[in-house]
TORKOL-4160 file (C-alpha; in steps of 0.2 Angstrom, whole numbers, padded with zeros to 4 digits, m for minus):
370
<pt num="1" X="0270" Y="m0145" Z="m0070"/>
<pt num="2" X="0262" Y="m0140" Z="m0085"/>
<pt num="3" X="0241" Y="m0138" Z="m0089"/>
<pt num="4" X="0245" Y="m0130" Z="m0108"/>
<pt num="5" X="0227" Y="m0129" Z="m0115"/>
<pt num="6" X="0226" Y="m0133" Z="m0134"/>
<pt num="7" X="0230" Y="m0118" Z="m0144"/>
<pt num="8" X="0222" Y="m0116" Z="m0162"/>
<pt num="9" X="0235" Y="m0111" Z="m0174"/>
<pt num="10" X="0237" Y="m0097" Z="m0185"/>
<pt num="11" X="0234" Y="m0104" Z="m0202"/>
<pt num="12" X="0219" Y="m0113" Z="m0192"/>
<pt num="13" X="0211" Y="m0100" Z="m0185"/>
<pt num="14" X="0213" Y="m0090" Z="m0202"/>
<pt num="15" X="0204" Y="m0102" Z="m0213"/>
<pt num="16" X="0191" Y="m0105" Z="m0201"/>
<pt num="17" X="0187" Y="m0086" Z="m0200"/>
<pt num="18" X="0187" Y="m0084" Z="m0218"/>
<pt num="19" X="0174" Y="m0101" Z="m0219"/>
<pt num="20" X="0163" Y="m0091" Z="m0207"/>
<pt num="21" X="0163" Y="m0077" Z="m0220"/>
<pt num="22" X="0174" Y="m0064" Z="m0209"/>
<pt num="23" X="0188" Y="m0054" Z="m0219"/>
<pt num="24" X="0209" Y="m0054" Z="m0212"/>
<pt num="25" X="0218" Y="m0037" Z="m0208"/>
<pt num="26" X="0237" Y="m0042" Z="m0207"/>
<pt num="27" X="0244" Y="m0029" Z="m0194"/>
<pt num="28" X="0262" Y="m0025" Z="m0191"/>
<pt num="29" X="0265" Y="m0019" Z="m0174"/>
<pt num="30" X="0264" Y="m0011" Z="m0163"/>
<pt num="31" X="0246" Y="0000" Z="m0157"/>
<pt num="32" X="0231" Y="m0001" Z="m0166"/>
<pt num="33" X="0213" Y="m0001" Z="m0165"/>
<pt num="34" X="0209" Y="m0022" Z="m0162"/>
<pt num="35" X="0190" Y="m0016" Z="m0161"/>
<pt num="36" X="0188" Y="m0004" Z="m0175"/>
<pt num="37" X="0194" Y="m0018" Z="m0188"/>
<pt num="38" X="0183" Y="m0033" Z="m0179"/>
<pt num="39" X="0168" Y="m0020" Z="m0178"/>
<pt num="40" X="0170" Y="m0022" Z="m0199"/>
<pt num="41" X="0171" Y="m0040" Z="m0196"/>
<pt num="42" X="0191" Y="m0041" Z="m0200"/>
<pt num="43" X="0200" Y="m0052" Z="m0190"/>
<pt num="44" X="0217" Y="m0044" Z="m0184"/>
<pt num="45" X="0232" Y="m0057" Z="m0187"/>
<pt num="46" X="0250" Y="m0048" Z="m0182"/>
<pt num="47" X="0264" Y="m0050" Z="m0190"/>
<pt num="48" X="0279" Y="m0050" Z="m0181"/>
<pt num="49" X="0291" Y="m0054" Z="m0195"/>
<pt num="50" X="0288" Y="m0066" Z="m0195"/>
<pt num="51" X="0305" Y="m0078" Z="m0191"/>
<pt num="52" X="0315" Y="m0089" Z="m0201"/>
<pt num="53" X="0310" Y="m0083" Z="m0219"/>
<pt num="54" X="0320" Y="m0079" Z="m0234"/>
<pt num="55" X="0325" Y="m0059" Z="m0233"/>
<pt num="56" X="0334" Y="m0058" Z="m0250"/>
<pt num="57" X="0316" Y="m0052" Z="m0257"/>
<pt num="58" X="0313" Y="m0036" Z="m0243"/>
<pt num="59" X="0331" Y="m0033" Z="m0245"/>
<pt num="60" X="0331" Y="m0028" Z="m0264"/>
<pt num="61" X="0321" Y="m0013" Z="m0257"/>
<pt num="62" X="0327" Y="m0009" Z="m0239"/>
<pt num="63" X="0341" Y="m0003" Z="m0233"/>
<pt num="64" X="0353" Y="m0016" Z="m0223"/>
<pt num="65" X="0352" Y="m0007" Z="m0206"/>
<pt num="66" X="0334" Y="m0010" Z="m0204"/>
<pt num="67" X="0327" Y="m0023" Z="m0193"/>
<pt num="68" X="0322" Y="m0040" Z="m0198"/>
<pt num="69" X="0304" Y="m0038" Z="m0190"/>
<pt num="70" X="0302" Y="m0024" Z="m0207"/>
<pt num="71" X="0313" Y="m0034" Z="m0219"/>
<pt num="72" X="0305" Y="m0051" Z="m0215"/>
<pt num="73" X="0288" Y="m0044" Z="m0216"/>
<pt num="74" X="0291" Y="m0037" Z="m0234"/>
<pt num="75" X="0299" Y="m0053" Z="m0240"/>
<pt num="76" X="0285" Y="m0064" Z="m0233"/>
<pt num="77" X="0272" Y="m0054" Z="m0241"/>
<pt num="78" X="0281" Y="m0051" Z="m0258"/>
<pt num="79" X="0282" Y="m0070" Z="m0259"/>
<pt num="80" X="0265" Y="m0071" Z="m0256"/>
<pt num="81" X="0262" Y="m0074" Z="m0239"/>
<pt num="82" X="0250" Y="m0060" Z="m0236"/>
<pt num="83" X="0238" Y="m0066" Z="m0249"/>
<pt num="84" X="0226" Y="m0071" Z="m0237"/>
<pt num="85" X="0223" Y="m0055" Z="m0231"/>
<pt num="86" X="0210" Y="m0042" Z="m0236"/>
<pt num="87" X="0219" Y="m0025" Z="m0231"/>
<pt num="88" X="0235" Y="m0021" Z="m0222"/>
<pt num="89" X="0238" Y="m0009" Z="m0208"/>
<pt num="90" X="0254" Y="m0004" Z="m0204"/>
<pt num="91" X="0256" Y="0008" Z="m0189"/>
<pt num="92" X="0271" Y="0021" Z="m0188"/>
<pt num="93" X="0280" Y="0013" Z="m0173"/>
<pt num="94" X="0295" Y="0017" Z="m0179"/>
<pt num="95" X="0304" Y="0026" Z="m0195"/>
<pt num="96" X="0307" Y="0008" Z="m0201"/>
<pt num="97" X="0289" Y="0004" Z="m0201"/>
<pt num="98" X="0283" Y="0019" Z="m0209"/>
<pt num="99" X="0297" Y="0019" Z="m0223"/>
<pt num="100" X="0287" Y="0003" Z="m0226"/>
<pt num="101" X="0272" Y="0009" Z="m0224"/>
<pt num="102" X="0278" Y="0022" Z="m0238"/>
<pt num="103" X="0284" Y="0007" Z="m0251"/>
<pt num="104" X="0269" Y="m0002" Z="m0250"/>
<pt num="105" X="0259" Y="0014" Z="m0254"/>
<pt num="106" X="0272" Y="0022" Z="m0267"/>
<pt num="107" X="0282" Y="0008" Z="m0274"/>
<pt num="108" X="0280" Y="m0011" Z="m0271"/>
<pt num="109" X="0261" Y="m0011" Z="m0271"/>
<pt num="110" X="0250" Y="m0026" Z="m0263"/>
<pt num="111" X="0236" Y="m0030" Z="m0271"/>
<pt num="112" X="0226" Y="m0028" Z="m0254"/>
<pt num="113" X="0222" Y="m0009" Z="m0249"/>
<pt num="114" X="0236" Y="m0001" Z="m0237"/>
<pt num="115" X="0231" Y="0009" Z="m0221"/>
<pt num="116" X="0245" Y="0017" Z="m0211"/>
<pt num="117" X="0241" Y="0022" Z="m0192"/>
<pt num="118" X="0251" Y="0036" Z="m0186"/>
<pt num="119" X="0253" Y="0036" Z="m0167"/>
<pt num="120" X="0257" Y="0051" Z="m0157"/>
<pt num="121" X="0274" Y="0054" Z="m0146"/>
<pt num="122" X="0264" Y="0059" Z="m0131"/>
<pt num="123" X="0248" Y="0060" Z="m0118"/>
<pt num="124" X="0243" Y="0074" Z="m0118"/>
<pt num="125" X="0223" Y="0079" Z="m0123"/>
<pt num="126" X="0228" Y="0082" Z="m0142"/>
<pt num="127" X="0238" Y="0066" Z="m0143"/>
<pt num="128" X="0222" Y="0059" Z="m0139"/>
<pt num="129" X="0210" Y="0069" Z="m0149"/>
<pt num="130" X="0223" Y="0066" Z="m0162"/>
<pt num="131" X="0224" Y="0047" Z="m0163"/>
<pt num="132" X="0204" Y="0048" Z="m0160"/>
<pt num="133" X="0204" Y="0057" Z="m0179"/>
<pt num="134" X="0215" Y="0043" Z="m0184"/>
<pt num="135" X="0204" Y="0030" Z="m0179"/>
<pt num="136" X="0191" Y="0038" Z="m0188"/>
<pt num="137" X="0200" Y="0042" Z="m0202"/>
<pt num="138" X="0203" Y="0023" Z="m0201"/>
<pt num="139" X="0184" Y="0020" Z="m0200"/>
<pt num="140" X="0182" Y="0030" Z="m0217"/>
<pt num="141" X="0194" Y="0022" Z="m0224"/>
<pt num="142" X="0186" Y="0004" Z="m0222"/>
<pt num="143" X="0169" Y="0009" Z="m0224"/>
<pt num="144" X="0175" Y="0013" Z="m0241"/>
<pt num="145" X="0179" Y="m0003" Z="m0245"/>
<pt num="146" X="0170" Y="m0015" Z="m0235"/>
<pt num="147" X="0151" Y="m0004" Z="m0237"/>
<pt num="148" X="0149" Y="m0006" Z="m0223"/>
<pt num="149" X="0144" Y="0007" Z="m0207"/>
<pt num="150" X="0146" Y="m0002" Z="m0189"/>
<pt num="151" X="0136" Y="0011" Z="m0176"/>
<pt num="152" X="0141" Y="0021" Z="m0163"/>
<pt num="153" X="0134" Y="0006" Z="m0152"/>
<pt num="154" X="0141" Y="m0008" Z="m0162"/>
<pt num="155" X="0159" Y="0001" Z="m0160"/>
<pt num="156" X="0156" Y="0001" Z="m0141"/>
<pt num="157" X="0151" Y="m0016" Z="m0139"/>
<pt num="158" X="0165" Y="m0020" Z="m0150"/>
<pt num="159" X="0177" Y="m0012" Z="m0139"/>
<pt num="160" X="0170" Y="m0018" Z="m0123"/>
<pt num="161" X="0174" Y="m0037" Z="m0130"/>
<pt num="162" X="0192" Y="m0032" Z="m0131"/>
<pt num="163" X="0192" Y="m0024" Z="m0115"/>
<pt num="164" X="0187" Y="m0042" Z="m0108"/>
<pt num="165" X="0201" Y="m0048" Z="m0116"/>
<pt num="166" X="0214" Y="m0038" Z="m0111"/>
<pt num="167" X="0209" Y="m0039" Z="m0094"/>
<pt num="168" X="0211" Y="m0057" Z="m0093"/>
<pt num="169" X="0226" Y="m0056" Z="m0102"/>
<pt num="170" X="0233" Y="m0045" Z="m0086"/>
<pt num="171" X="0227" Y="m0057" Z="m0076"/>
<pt num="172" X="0237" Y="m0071" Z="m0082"/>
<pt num="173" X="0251" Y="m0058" Z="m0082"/>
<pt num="174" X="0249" Y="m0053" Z="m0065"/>
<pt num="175" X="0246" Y="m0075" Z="m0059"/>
<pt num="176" X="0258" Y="m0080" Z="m0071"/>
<pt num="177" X="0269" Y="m0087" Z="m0056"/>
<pt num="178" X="0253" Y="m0100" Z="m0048"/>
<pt num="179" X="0250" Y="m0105" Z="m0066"/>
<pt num="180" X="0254" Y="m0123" Z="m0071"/>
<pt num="181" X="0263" Y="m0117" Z="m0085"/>
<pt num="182" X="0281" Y="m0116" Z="m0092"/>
<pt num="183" X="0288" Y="m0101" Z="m0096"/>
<pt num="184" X="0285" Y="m0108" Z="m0116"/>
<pt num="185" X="0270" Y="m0113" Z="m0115"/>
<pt num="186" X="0265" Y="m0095" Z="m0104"/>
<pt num="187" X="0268" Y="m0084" Z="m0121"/>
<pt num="188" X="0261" Y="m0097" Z="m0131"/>
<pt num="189" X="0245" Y="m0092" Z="m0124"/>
<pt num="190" X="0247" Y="m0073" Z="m0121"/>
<pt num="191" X="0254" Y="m0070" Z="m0140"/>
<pt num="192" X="0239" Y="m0083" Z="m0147"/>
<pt num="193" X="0230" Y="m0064" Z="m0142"/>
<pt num="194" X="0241" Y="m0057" Z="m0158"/>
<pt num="195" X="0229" Y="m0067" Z="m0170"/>
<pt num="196" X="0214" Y="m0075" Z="m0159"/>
<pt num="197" X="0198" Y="m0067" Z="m0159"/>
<pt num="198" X="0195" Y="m0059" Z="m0141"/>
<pt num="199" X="0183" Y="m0072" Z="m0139"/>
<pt num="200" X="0191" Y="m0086" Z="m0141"/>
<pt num="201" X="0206" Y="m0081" Z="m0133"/>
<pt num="202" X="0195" Y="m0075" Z="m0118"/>
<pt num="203" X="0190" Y="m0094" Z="m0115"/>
<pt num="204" X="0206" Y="m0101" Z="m0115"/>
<pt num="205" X="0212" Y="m0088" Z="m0102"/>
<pt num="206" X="0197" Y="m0093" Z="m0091"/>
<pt num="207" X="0200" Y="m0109" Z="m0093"/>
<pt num="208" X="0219" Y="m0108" Z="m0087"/>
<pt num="209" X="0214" Y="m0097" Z="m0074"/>
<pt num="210" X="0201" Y="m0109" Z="m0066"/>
<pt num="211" X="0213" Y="m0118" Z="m0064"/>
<pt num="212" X="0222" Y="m0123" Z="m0047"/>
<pt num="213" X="0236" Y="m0114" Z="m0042"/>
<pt num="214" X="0252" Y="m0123" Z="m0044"/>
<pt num="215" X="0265" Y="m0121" Z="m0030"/>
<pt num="216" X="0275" Y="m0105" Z="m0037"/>
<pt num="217" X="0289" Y="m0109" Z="m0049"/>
<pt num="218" X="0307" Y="m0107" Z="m0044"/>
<pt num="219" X="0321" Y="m0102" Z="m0050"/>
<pt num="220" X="0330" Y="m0085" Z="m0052"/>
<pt num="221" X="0318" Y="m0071" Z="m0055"/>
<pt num="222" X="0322" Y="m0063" Z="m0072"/>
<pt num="223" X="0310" Y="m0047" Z="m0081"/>
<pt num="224" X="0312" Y="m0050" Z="m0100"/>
<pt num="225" X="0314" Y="m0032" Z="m0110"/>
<pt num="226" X="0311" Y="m0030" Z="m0128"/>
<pt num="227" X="0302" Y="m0033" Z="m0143"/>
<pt num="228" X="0298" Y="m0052" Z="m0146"/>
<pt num="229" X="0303" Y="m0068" Z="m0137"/>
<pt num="230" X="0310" Y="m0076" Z="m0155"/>
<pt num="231" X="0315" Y="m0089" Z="m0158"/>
<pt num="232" X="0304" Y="m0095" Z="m0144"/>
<pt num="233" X="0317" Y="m0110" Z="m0140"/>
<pt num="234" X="0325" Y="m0095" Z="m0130"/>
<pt num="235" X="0313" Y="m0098" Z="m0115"/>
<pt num="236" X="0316" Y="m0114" Z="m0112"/>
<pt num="237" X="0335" Y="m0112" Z="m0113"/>
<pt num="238" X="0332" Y="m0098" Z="m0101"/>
<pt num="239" X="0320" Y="m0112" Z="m0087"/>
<pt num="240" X="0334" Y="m0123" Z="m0091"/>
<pt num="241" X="0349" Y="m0111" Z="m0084"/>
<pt num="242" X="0338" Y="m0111" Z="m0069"/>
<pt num="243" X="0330" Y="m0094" Z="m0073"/>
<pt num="244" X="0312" Y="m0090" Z="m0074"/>
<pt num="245" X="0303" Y="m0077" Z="m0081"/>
<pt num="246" X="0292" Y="m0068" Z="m0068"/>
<pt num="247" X="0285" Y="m0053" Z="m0078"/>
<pt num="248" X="0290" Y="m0045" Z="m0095"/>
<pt num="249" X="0292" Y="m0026" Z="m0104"/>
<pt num="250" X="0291" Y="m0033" Z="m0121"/>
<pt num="251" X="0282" Y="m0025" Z="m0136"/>
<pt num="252" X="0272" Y="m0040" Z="m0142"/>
<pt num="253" X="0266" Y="m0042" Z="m0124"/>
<pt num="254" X="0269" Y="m0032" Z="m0106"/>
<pt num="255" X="0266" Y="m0015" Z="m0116"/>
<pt num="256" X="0251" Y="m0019" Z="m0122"/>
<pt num="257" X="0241" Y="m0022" Z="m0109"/>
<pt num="258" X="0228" Y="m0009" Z="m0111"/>
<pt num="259" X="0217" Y="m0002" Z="m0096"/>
<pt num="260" X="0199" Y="m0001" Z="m0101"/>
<pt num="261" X="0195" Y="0017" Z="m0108"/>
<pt num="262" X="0183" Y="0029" Z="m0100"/>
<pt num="263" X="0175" Y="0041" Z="m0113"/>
<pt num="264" X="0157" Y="0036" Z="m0121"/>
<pt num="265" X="0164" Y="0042" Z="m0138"/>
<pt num="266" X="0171" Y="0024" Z="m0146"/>
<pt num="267" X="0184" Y="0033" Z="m0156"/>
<pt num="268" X="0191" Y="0044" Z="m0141"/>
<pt num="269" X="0187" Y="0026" Z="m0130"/>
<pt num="270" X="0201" Y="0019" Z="m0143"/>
<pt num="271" X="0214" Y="0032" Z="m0141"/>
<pt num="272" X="0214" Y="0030" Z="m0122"/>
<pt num="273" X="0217" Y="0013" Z="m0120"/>
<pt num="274" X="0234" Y="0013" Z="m0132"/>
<pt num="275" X="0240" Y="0030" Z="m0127"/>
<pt num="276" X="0235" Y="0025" Z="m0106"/>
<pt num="277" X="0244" Y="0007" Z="m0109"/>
<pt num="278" X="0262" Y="0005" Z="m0101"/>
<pt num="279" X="0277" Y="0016" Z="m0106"/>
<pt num="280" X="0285" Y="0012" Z="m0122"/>
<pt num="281" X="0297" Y="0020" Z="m0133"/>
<pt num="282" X="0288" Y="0017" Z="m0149"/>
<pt num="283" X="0274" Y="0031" Z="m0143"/>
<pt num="284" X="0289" Y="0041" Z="m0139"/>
<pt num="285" X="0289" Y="0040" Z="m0116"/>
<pt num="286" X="0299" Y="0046" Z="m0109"/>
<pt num="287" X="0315" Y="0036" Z="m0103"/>
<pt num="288" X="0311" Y="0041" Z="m0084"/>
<pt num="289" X="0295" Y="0036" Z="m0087"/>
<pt num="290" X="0300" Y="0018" Z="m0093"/>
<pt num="291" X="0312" Y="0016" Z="m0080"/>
<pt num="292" X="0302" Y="0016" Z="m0067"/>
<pt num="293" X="0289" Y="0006" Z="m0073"/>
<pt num="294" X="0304" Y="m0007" Z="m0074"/>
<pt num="295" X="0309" Y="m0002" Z="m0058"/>
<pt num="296" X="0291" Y="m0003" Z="m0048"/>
<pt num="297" X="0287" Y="m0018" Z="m0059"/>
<pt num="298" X="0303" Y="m0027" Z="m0054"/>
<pt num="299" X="0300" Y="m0024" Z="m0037"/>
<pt num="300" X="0280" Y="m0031" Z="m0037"/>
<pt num="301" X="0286" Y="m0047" Z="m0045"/>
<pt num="302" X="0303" Y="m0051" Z="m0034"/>
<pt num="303" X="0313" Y="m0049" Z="m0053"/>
<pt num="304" X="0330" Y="m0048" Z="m0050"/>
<pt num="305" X="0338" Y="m0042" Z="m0065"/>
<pt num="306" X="0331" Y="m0038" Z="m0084"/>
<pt num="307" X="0338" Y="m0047" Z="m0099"/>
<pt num="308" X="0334" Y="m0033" Z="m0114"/>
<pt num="309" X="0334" Y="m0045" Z="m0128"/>
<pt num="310" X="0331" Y="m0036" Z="m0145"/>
<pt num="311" X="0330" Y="m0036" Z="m0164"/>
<pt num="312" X="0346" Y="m0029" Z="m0172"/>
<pt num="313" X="0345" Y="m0011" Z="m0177"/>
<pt num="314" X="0328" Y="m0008" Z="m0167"/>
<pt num="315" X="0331" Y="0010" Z="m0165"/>
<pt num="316" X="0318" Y="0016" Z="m0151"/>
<pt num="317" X="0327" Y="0004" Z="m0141"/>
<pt num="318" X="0344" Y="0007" Z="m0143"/>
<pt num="319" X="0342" Y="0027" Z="m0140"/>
<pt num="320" X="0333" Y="0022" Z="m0123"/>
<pt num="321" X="0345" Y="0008" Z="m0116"/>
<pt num="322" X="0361" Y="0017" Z="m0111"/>
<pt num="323" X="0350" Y="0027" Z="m0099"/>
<pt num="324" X="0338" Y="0014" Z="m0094"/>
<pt num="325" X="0352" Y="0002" Z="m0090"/>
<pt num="326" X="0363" Y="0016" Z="m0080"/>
<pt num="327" X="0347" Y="0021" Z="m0070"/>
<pt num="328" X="0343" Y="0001" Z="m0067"/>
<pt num="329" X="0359" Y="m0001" Z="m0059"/>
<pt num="330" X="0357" Y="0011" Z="m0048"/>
<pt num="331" X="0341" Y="0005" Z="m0043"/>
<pt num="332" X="0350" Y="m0011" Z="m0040"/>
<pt num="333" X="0345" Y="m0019" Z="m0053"/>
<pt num="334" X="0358" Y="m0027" Z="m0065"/>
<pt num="335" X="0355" Y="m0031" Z="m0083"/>
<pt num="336" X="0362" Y="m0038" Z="m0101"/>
<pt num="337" X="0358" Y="m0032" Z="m0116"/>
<pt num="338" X="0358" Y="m0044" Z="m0131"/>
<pt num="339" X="0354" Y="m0041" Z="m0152"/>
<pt num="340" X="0345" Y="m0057" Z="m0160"/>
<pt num="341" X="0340" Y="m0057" Z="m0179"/>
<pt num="342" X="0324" Y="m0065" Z="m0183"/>
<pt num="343" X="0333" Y="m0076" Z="m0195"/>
<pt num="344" X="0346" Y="m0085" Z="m0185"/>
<pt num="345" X="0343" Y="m0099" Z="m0173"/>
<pt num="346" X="0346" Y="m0096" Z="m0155"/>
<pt num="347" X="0365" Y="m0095" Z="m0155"/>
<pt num="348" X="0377" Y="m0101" Z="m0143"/>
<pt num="349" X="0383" Y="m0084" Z="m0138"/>
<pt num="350" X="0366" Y="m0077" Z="m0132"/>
<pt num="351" X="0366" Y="m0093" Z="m0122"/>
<pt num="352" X="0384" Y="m0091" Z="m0113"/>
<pt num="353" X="0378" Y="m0073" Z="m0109"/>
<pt num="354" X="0363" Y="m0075" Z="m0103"/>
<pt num="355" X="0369" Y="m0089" Z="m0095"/>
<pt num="356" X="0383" Y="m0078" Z="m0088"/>
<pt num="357" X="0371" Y="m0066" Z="m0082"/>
<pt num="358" X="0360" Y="m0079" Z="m0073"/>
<pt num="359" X="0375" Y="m0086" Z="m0063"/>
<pt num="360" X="0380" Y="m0064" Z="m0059"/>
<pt num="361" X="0363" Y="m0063" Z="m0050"/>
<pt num="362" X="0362" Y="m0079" Z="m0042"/>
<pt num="363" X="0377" Y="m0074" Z="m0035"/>
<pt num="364" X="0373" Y="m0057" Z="m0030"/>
<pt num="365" X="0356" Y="m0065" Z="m0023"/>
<pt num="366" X="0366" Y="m0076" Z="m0010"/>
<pt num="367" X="0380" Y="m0062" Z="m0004"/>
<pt num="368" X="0366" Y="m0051" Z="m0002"/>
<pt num="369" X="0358" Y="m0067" Z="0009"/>
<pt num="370" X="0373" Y="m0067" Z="0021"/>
């Protein structure tokens, strides 16, 4: 079944970009400007958490209702495991992430320079002229420190390399059920984009691409919701229930997969392709919005329900999901909701219900067959 291609690693791919003489921006999530930091020859590396750290360090200065993906990200850095970066950016996805933003500005000061990135709650033309004069504020800001100046040309050119990117990245989405790959090994590939130059990660799409179709995998057809698929042990559990993954609204993946942008202005080229990309709470769509892109999206991949599996107190979530589950249901489209911290293994309740909710659809699936 399974044609993984071999995936470098993080700490890997670090070390071999600083040899090369390249600088590392750790991002938090969740929108930023990929090409503006590589065009000063700083390699994005995301971090989601990251999972399974000590959070006594964050929580000194956090409140306990804030999610794990904020607390672990302060831990891990205030015990040094942000050293190797050069800057940090943190973009305001969330009050959570901007009261970090705010502490490492203010109060528990890195030794690395610290950018926020404030995102807009909207499309319309000044949400776009605004997040162009972020970027370029952005571009200020690390000419400053770098001395460097890239062009109007070498930002394109740039952008265009993530463009290629992305689009391959859609493309595996969009094949993800001919793929020989397991539901595991599927967002191994697509989250190696969080940290893999858009180079790289375009040949390893290629090459899983230009591979012959497998016959389509089956198993009951399940859209995933959320923020990130941690611990990862959770898709196997879920291939193993006899579900399988067909397609995804998760913040670390389906929601960013940006269209390429249209305008010859890099800056404005850069606010497109966030503020165009799929509906998501974080830049403030709206909950009709979002439930129709679950609904049309479901229905172009033959889902038939959506497993919303998110981090403990993630608040744009929580507002949006009473609605968004009501207006699925109606749709007829079940769904479970589930609250993981990145900190704990995959329990034995998330199991049982997701497992629970598996058994409801297949069952629903074969009444509805009769």
């Amino acid at each position: 079944m399974e044609s993984a291609p071999t995936i470098p690693s993080r700490t890997a791919t670090i070390r071999a970009w600083k040899e090369s003489g390249g600088g590392i921006a750790a991002v938090l999530p969740i929108h930023y400007p990929r090409a503006l930091l590589r065009a000063f020859g700083l390699l994005p590396v995301e971090v989601w958490g990251p999972p399974r750290v000590d959070p006594a360090p964050g929580a000194a200065h956090l409140q306990p209702y804030v999610c794990s993906i904020v607390g672990n990200a302060l831990s891990f850095l205030l015990k040094d495991g942000l050293d190797v970066a050069d800057v940090i950016v943190v973009p305001h996805a969330c009050d959570s992430l901007q009261g970090l933003g705010s502490l490492l500005l203010d109060f528990v000061r890195p030794r690395q320079p610290v950018f926020p990135l404030y995102l807009p709650r909207g499309r319309r033309e000044s949400d776009r002229q605004f997040l162009a004069d972020e970027c370029r504020a952005l571009y200020g800001k690390l000419a400053a420190i770098t001395g460097r100046a890239p062009s109007e040309e070498e930002l394109l050119e740039s952008i265009r390399r993530e463009e290629e990117a992305d689009g391959l990245l859609a493309e595996l989405h969009h094949r993800r059920r001919a793929l020989s790959l397991t539901d595991l090994a599927f967002y191994r590939l697509v989250r190696a984009r969080e940290y893999l130059p858009a180079e790289e990660f375009s040949a390893l799409a290629r090459s899983v691409l230009d591979t012959p179709p497998a016959d389509p995998r089956t198993g009951i057809p399940i859209l995933l919701s959320g923020i990130v698929p941690e611990p990862m042990a959770l898709l196997d559990a879920i291939n193993e229930m006899g579900g399988t993954v067909v397609a995804d609204d998760l913040a670390c993946c389906g929601r960013r997969l940006y269209p390429p942008g249209v305008s010859g202005d890099p800056f404005r080229r850069m606010a497109e392709r966030i503020l165009d990309g799929p509906p998501d709470p974080t830049r403030g769509s709206p909950i009709t919005e979002r439930l129709q892109h679950l609904v049309r999206t479901a229905r172009e991949t033959g889902a038939r329900g959506v497993v919303f599996y998110d981090v403990k107190f993630c608040e744009p979530e929580l507002f949006d999901l009473p609605l968004l589950r009501r207006g699925l249901q109606e749709a007829g489209l079940p769904s479970v909701h589930v609250e993981v911290d990145l900190n704990d293994p995959l329990s034995g309740q998330t199991l049982t219900r997701i497992e629970a909710f598996l058994e409801m659809v297949a069952g629903q699936t074969e009444e509805a067959r009769r």
